[in-house]
N, C-alpha and C positions, 0 to 999 in steps of 0.2 A: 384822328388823321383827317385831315383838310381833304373835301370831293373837288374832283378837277373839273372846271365849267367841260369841259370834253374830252375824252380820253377813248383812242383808237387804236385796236389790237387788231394787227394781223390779218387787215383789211384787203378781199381781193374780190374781183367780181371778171363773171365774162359772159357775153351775152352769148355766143353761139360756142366756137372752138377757142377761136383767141380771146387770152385774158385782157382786158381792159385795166384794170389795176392791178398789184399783184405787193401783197405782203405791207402795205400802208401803216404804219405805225405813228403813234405822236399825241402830243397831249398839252393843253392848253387849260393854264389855273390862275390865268391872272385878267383884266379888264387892258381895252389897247386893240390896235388894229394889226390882225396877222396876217400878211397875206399868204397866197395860193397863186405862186407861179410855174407855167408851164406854158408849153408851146400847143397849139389848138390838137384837140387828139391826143392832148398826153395823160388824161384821166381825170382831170378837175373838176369838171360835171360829173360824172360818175363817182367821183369821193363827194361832193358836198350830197349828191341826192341820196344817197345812202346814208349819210350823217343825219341828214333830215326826214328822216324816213319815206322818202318817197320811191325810191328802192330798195329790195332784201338782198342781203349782199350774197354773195357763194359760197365764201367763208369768213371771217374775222366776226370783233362785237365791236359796238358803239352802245359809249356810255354818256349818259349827259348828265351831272352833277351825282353821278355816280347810277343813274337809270338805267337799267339796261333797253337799250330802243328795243331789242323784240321780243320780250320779257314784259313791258310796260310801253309801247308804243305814245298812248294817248299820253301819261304821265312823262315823259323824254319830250315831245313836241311842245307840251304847254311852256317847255322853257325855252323853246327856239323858235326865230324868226327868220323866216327864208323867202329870199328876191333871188329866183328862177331868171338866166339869163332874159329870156323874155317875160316881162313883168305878167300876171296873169288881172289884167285890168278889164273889166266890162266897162265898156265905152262908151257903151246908153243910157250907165248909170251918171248922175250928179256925185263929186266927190265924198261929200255926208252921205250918203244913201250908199256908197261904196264899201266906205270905209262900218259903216254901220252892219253889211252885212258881211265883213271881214271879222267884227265884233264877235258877233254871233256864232260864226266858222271857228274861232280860236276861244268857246266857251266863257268869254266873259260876262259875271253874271250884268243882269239888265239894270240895275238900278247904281251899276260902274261904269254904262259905257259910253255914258256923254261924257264924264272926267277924260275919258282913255281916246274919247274921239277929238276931244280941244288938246288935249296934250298931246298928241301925234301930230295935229295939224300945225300946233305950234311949233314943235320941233324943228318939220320941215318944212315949214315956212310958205304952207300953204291955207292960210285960213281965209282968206281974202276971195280963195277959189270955193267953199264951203258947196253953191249951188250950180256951181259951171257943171256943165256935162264933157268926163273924163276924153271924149275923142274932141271936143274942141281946146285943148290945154298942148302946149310945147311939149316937145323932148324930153327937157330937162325936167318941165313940171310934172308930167308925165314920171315919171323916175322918183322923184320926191313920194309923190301920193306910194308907188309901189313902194322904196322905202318906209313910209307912212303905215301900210297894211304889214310890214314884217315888226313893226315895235309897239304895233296899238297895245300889244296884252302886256307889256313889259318884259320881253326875256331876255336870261339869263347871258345868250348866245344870239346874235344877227349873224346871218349869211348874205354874203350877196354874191349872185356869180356873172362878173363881169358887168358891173352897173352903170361905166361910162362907155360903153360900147354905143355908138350911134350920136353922140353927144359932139355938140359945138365946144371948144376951147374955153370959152365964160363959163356952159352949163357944167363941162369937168370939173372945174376948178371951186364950181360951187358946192358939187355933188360932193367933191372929196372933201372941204370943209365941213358939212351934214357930218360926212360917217364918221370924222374925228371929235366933232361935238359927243355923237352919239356913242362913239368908245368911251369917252369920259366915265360910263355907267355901268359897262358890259362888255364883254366881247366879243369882238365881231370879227367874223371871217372876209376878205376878201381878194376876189379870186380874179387873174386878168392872166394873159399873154402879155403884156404892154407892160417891162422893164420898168419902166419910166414912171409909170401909171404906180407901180406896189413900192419905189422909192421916195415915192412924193407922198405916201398916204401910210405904209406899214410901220412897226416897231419893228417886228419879228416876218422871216420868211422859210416857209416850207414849199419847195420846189419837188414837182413832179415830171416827169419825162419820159417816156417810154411805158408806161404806167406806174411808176416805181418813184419811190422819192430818192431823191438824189442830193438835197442838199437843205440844212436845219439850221439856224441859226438867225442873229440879228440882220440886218440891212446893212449895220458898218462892217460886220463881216463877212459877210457878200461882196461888199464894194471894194475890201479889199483883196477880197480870192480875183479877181476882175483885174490880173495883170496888164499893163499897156504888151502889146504884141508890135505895134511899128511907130514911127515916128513921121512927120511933116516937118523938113524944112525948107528955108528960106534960103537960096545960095543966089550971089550977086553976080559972081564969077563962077558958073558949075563947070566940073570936070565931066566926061563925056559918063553916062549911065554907068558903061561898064566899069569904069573904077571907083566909083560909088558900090557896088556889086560886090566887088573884089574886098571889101571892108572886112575884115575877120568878123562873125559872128549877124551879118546883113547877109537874108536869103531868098531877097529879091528888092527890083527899084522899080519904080515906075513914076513919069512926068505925071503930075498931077492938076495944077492949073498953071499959067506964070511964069515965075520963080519959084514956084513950089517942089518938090519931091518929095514923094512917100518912099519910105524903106522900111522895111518887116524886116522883124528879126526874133528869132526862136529864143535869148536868153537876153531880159531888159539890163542884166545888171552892168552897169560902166560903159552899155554902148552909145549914151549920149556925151559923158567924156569921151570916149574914142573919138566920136565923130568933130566934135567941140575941138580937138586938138589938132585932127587930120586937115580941118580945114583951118586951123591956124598957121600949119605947117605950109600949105598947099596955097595959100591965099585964093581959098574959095568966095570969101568975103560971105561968111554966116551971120543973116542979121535975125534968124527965129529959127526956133525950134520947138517944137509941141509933139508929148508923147499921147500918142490916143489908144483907146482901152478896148479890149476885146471887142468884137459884137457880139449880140446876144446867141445867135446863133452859134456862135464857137463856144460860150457858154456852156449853151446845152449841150452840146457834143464833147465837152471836155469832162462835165460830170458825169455825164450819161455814161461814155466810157470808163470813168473812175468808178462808177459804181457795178461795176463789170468784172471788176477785179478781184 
């Protein structure tokens, strides 16, 4: 039987009364980027530090290619690599000198660790910085060298929790290139609030909310649980709000910019024929119409309740 790069039973933790996670199940056996969405607060730092050992949970196990973390602690970490939302960089070091005693931390024997320091620095596309000193380097460089110190030993598993957090637009967009080179080899967890952020970079998404996971599956099916809930249109001749309002199945209107109006409505199916006809009927004069898709926030409130159930 195939070990699973990670595999989580019945994961729950709470630091004083209230539970912080509760009941976290899932498992992970293949290379690819998965991420870890929730809303700030909803337990994603507290699952990945526990994954990583740098928490003991309160109940459940974590297994790492079948390890049990607190059973074998040192053996379960030599195969994972974890970026702490804030990267844990000493600033006075020169990047070599850093990553050299990141070497050392994660047991690489000595006569491996110049190979493990050129091919990290390769990776992330920092070799040119070799003797800069880590607090004179960017954001984004900055973020690389910390990705850099989670893959120096080769694991099995990368974490990252929330690695474009603070990041310029260019540094995201490069950051998120890195982690998908760096899936090509392994799996790597990561972890954001930022929708947007885990559709542009994940295969797979496990979503957490309230402490509890709430939603398993791929990114195309996500996107499509992610019903439109209202519509924007373009009326040339608009009839007054209130009989926009009155639409069977529209349950509420509002002036938006323009010629624009937004209409919500609780069931998407047939109500943009409706609307396409009434103002055919009506000579609203319809020259657009665009349906737009939940927010994230209704999202979460709509699993979070479904998994209430």
């Amino acid at each position: 039987m195939n070990k699973s790069i990670v595999k989580i039973e019945g994961l729950s933790h709470r630091y004083t009364r209230d539970w912080a996670i509760r009941d976290i199940n899932f498992e992970i056996n293949q290379t690819g980027v998965v991420g870890l969405l929730g809303s700030n607060g909803a337990g994603k730092s507290t699952t990945m530090n526990i994954m990583c050992g740098v928490l003991n949970p309160t109940q459940g196990k974590v297994y790492i290619n079948g390890i049990d973390m607190q059973e074998d602690a040192v053996g379960a970490k030599k195969l994972i690599g974890f970026l702490p939302q804030t990267a844990p960089l000493h600033l006075d070091l020169t990047v070599d000198e850093y990553l050299v005693y990141c070497s050392h931390l994660r047991l690489i024997p000595e006569k491996e660790i110049s190979a493990a320091l050129e091919e990290a620095k390769d990776r992330c596309g920092i070799s040119h910085f070799s003797n800069r000193l880590i607090r004179n380097l960017s954001g984004g460089y900055r973020q690389r060298v910390g990705i850099a110190q989670a893959i120096i030993h080769r694991p099995r598993l990368v974490v990252l929790d929330e690695p474009t957090n603070g990041l310029d637009p260019n540094q995201i967009t490069e950051v998120r290139k890195l982690i998908k080179e760096i899936a090509q080899e392994r799996s790597v967890i990561f972890s954001s609030h930022i929708l947007s952020e885990i559709q542009a970079t994940c295969r797979d998404i496990k979503m957490i909310e309230n402490g509890r996971m709430v939603f398993e599956d791929t990114i195309e099916a996500f996107n499509n649980y992610i019903e439109p809930n209202s519509m924007l249109v373009a009326l040339n001749n608009p009839p007054a709000l209130e009989v926009l309002q009155a639409i069977p199945g529209i349950i509420s209107v509002e002036q938006d910019h323009g010629k624009y109006i937004r209409l919500s409505f609780s069931n998407p199916e047939g109500i943009s024929e409706k609307v396409i006809a009434m103002s055919s009927e009506n000579g609203w004069l319809l020259t657009e119409i665009t349906l737009e898709k939940s927010s994230l926030d209704a999202i979460f409130a709509q699993l979070s309740n479904k998994s209430k159930v």
